[in-house]
N, CA, C and O atoms as CSV, one atom per row, in Angstrom:
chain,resi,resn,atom,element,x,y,z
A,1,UNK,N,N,85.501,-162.888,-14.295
A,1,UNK,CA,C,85.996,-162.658,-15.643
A,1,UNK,C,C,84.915,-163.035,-16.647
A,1,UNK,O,O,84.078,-163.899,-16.387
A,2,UNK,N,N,84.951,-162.346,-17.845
A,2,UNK,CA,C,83.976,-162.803,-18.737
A,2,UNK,C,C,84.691,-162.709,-19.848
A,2,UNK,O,O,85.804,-162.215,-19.671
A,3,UNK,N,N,84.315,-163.148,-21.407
A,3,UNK,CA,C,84.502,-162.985,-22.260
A,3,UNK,C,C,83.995,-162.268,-23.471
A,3,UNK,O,O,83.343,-162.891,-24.309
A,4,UNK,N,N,84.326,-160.651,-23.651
A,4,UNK,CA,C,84.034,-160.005,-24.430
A,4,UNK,C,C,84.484,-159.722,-25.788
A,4,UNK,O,O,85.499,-159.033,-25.888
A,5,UNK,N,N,83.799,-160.209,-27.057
A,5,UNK,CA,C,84.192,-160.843,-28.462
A,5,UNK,C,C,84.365,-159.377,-28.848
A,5,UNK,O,O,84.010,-158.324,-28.319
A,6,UNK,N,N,85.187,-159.752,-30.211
A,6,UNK,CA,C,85.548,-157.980,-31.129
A,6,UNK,C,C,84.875,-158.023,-31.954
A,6,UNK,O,O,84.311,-159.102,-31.773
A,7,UNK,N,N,84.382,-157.501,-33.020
A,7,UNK,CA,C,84.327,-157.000,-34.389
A,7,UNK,C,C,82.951,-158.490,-34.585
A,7,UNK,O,O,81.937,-158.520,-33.888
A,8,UNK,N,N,83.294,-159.581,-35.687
A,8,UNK,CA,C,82.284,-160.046,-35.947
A,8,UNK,C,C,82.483,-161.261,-35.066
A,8,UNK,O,O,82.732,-162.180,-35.846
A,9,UNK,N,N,82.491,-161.584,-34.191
A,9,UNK,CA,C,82.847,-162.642,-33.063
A,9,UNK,C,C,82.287,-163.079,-32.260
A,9,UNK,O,O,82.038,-162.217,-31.417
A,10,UNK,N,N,81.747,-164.413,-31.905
A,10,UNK,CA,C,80.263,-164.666,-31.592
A,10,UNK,C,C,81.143,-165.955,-30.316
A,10,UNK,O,O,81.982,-166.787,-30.662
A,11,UNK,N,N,80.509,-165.705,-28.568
A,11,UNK,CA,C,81.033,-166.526,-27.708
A,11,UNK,C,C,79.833,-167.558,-27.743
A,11,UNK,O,O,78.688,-167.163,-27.967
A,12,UNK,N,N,80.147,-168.985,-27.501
A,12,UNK,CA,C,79.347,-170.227,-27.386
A,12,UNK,C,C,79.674,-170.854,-26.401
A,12,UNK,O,O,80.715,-170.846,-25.744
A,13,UNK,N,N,78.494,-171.562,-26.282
A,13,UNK,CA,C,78.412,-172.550,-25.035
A,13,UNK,C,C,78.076,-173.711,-25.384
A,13,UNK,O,O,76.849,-173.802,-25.363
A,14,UNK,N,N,78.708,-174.900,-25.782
A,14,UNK,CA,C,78.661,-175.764,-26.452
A,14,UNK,C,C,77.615,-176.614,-25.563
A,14,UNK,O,O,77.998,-176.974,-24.450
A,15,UNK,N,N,76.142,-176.999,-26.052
A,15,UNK,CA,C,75.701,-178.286,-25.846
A,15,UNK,C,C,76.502,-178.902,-25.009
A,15,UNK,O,O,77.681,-178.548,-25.052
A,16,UNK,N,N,75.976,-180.366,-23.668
A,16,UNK,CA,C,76.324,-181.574,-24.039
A,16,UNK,C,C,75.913,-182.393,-24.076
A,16,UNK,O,O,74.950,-182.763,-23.404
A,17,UNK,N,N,76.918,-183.409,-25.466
A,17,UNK,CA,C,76.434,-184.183,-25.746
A,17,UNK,C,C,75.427,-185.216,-25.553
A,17,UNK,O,O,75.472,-185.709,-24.426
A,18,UNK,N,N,74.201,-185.861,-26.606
A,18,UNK,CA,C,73.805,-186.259,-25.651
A,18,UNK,C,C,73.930,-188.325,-25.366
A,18,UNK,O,O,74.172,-189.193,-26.205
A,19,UNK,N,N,73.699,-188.435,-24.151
A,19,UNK,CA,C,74.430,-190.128,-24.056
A,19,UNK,C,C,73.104,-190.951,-24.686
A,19,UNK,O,O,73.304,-192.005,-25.290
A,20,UNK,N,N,71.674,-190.399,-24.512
A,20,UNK,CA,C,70.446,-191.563,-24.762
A,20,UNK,C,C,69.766,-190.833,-25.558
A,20,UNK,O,O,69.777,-189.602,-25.555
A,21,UNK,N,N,69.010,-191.673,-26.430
A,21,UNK,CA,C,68.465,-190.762,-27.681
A,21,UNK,C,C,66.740,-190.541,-27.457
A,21,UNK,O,O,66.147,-191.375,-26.772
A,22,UNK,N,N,66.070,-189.523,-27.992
A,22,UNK,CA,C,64.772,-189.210,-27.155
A,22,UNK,C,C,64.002,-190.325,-26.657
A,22,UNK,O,O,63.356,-190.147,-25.625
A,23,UNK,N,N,63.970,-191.492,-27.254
A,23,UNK,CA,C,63.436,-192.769,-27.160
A,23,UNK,C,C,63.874,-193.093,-26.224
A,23,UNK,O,O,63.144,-193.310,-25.256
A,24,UNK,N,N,65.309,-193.258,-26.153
A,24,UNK,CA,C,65.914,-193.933,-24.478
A,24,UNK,C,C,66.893,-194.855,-24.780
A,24,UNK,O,O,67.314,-195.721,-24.014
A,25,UNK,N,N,67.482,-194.513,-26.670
A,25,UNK,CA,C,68.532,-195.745,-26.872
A,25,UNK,C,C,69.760,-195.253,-26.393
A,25,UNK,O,O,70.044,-194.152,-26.864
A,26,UNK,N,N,70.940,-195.936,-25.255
A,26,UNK,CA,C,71.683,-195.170,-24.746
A,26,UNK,C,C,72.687,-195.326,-25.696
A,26,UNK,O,O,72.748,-196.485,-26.105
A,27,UNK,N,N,73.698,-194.372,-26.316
A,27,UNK,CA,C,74.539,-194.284,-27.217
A,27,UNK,C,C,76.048,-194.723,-26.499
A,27,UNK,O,O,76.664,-194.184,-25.580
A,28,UNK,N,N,76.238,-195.454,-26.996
A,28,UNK,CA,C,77.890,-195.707,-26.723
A,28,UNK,C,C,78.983,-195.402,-27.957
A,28,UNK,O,O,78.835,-195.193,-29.161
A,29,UNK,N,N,80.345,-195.491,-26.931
A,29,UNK,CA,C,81.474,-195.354,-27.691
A,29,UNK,C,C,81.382,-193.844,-28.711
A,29,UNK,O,O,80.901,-192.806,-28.259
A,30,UNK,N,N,81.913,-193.957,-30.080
A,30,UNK,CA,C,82.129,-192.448,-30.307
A,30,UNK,C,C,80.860,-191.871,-30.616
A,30,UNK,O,O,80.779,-190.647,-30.719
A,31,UNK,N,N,79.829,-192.621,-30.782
A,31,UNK,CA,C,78.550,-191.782,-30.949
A,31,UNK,C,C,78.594,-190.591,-30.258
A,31,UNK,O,O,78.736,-189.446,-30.685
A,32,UNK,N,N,78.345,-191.331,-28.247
A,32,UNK,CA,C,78.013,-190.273,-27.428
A,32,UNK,C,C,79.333,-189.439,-27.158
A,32,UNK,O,O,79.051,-188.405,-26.552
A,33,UNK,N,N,80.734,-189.575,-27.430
A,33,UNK,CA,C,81.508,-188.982,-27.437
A,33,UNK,C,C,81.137,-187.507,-28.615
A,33,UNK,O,O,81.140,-186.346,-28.205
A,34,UNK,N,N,80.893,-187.826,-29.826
A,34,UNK,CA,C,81.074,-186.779,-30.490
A,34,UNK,C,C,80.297,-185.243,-30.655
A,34,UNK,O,O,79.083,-185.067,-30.757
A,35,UNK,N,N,81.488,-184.082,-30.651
A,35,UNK,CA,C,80.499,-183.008,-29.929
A,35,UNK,C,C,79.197,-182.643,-30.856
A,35,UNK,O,O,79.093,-182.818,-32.070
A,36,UNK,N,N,78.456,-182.217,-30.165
A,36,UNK,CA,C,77.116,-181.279,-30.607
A,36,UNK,C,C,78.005,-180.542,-31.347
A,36,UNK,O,O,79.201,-180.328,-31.148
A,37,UNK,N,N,76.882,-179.987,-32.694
A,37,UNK,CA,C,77.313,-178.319,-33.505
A,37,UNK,C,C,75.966,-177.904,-32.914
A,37,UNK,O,O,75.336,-177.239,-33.736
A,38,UNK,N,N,75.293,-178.083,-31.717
A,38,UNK,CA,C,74.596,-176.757,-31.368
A,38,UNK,C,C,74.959,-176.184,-30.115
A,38,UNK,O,O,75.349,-177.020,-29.300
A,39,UNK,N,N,74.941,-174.741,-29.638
A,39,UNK,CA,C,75.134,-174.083,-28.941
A,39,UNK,C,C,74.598,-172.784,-28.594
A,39,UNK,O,O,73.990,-172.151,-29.457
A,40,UNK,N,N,74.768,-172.271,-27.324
A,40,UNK,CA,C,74.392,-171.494,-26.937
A,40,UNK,C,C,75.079,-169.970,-27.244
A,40,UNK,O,O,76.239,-169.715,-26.921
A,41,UNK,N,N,74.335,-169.162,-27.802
A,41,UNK,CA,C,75.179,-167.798,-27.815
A,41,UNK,C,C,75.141,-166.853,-26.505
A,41,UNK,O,O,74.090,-166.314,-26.156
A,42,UNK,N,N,76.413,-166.678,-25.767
A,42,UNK,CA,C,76.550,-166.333,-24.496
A,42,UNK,C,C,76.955,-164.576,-24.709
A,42,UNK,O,O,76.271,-163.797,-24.046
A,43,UNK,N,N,78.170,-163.917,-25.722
A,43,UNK,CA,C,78.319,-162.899,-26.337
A,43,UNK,C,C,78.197,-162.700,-27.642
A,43,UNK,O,O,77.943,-163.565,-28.480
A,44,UNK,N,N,78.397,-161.425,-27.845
A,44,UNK,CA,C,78.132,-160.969,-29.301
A,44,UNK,C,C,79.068,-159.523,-29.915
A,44,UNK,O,O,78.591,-158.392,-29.833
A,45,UNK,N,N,79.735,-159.658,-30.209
A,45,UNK,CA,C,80.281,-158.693,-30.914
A,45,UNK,C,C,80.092,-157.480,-31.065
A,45,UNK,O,O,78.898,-157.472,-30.767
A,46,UNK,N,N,80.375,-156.229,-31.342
A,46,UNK,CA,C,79.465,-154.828,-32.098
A,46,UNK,C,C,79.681,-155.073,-33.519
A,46,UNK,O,O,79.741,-154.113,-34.287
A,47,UNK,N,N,79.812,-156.351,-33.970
A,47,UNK,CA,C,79.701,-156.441,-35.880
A,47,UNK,C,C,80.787,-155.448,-36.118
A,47,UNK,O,O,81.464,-154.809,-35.313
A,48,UNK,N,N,80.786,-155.477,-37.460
A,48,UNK,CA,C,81.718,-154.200,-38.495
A,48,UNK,C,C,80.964,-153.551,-39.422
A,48,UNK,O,O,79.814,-153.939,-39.625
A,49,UNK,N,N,81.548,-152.361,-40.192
A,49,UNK,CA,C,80.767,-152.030,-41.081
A,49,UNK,C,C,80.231,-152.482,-42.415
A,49,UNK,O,O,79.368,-152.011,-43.155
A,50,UNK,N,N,81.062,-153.613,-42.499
A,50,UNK,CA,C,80.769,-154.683,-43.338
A,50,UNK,C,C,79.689,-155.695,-42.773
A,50,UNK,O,O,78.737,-155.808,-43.546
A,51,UNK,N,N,79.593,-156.459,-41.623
A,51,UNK,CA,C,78.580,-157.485,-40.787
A,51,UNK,C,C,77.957,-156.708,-39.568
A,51,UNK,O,O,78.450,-156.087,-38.626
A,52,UNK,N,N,76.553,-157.024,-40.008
A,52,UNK,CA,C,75.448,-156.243,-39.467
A,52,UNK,C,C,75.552,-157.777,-38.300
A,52,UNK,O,O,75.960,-158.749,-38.936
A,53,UNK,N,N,75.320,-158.036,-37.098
A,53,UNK,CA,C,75.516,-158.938,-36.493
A,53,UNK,C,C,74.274,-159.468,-36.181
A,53,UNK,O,O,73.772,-158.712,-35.349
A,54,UNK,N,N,73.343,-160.615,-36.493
A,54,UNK,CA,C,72.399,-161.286,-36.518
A,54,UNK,C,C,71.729,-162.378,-35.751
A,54,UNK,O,O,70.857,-163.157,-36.139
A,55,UNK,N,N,72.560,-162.240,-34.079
A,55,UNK,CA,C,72.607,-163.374,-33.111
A,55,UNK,C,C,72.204,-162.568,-31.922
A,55,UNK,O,O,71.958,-161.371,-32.075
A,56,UNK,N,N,72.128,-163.059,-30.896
A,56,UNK,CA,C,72.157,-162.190,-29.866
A,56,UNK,C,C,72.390,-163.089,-28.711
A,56,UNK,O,O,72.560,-164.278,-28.980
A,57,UNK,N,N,72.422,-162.767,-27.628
A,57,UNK,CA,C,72.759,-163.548,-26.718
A,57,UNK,C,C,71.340,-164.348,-25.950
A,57,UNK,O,O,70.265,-163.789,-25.733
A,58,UNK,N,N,71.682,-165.787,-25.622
A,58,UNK,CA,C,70.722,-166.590,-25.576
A,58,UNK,C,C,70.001,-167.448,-26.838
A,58,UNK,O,O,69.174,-168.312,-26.549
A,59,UNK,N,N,70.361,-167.167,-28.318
A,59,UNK,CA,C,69.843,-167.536,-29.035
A,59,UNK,C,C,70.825,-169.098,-29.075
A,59,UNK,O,O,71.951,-169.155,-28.582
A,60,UNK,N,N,70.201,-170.182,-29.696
A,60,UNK,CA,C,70.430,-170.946,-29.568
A,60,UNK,C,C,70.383,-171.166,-31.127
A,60,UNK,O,O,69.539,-170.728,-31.909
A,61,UNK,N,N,71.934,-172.262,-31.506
A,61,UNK,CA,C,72.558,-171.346,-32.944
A,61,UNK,C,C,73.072,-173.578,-33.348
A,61,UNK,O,O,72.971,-174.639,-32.732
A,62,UNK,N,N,73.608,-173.083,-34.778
A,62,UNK,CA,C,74.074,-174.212,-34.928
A,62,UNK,C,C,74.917,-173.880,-35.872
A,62,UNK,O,O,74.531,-173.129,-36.767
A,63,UNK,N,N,76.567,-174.501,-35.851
A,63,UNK,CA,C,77.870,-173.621,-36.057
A,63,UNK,C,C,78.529,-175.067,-37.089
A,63,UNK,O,O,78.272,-176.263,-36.952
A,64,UNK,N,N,79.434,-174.387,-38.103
A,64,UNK,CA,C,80.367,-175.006,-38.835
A,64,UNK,C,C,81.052,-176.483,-37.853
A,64,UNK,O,O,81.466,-176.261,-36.715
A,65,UNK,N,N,81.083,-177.343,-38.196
A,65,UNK,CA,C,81.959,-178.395,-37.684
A,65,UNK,C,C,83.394,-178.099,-36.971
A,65,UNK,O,O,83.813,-178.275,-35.826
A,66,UNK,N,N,83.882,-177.640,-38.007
A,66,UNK,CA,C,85.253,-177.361,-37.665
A,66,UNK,C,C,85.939,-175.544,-37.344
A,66,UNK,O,O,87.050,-175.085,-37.611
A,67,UNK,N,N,84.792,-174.917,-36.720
A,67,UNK,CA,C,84.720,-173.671,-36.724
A,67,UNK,C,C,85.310,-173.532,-35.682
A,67,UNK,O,O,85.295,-174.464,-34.878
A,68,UNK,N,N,86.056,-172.242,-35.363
A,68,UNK,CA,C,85.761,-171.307,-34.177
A,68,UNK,C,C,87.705,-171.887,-33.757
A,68,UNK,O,O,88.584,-172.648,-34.161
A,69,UNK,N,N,87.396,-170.775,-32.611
A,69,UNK,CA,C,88.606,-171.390,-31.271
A,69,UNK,C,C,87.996,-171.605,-30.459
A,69,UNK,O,O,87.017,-170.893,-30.240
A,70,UNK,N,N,88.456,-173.230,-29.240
A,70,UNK,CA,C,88.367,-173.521,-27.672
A,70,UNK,C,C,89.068,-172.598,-26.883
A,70,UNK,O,O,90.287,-172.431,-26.873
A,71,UNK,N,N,88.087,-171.915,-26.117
A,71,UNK,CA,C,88.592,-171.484,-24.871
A,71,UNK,C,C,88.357,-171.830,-23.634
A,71,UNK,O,O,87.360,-172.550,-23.688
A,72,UNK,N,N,88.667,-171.741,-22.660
A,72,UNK,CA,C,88.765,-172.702,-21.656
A,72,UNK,C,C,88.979,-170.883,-20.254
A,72,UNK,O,O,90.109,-170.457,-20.019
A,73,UNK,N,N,88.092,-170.408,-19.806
A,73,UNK,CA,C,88.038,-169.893,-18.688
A,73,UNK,C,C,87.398,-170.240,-17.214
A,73,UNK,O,O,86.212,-170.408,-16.930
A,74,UNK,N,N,88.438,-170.288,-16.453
A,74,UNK,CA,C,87.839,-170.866,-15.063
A,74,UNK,C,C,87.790,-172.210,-15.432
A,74,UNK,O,O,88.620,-172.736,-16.174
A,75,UNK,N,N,86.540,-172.952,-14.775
A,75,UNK,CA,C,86.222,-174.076,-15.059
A,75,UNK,C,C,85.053,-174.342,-16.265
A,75,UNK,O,O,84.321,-175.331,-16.307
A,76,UNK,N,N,85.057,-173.286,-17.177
A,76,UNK,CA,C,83.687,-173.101,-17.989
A,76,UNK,C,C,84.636,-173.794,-19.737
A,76,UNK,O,O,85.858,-173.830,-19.591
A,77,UNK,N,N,84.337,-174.076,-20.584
A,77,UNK,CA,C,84.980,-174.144,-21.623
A,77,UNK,C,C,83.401,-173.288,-22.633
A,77,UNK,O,O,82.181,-173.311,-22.469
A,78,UNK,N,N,84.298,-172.658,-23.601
A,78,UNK,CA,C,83.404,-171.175,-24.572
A,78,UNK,C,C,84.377,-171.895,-25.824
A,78,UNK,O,O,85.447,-172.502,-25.849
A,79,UNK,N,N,83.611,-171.567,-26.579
A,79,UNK,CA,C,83.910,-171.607,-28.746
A,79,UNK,C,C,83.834,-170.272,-29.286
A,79,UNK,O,O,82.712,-169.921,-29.651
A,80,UNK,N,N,84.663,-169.553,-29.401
A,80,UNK,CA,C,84.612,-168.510,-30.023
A,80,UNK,C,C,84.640,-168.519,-31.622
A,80,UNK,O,O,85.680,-168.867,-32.180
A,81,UNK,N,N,83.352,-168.087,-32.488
A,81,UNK,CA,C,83.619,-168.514,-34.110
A,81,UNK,C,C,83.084,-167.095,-34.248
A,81,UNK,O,O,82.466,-166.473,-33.384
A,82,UNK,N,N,83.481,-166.602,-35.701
A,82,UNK,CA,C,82.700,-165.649,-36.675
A,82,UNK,C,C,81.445,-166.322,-36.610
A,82,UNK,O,O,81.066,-167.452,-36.303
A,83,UNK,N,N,80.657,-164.714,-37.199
A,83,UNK,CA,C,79.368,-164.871,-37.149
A,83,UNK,C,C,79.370,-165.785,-38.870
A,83,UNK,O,O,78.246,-166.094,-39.266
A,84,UNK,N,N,80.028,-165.997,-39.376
A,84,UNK,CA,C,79.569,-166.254,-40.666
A,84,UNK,C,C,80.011,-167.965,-40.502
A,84,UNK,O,O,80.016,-168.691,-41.496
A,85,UNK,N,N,80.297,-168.376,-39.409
A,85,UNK,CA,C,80.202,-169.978,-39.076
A,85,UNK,C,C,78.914,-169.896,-39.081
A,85,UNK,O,O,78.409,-170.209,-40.159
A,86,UNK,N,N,78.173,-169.575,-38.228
A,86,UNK,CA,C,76.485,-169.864,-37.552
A,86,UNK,C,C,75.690,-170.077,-38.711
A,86,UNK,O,O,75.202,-169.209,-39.435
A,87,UNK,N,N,75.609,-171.262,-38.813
A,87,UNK,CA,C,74.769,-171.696,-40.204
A,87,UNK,C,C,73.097,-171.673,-40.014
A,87,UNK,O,O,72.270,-171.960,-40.879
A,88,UNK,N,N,72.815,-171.202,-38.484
A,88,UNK,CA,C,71.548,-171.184,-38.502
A,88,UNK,C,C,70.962,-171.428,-36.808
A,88,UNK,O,O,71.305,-172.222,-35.932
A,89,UNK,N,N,69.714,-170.108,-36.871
A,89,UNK,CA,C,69.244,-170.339,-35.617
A,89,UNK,C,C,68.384,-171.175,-35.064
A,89,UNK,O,O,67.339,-171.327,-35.697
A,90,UNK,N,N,68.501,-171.772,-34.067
A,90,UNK,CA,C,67.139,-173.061,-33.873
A,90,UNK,C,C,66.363,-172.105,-32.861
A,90,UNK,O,O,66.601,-171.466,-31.836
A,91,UNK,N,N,65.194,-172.395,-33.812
A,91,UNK,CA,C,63.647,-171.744,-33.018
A,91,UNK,C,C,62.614,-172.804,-32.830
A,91,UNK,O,O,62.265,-173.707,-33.591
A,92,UNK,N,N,62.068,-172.367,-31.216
A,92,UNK,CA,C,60.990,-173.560,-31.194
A,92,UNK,C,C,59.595,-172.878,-30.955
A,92,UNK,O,O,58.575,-173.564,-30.893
């Protein structure tokens, strides 16, 4: 099974979190609990004639806080948000 998004609808793969910080300070309690806003873009939409769609799959994105729906297929968990959550692509 996979998950194929409609109109302007962008599938994610949420980061995880991380427990030690690049240095090596290990984070406890809700620090390392709280989720990443970065993620992976896994699908992509065909946009509308209104949203030209600006992501693609594999790009690695960083999304509204409180954006999107949890979905939960198989044993995988996906964030489905509009493209107009994605506040921005991370390039290295």
């Amino acid at each position: 099974m996979k998950l194929v998004p409609l109109g302007d609808k962008v599938v994610l793969k949420q980061k995880e979190a991380e427990v030690t910080t690049k240095s090596g300070i290990i984070l406890a309690g809700s620090a390392a609990k709280e989720k990443p806003q970065e993620a992976e873009v896994i699908a992509v939409g065909p946009g509308t004639s209104e949203v030209t769609m600006m992501v693609k799959p594999g790009d690695v994105v960083i999304y509204s806080k409180y954006a999107g729906t949890e979905v939960k297929l198989g044993e995988e968990e996906f964030i489905v948000v509009k493209q107009a959550d994605i506040v921005a692509v991370v390039e290295e």
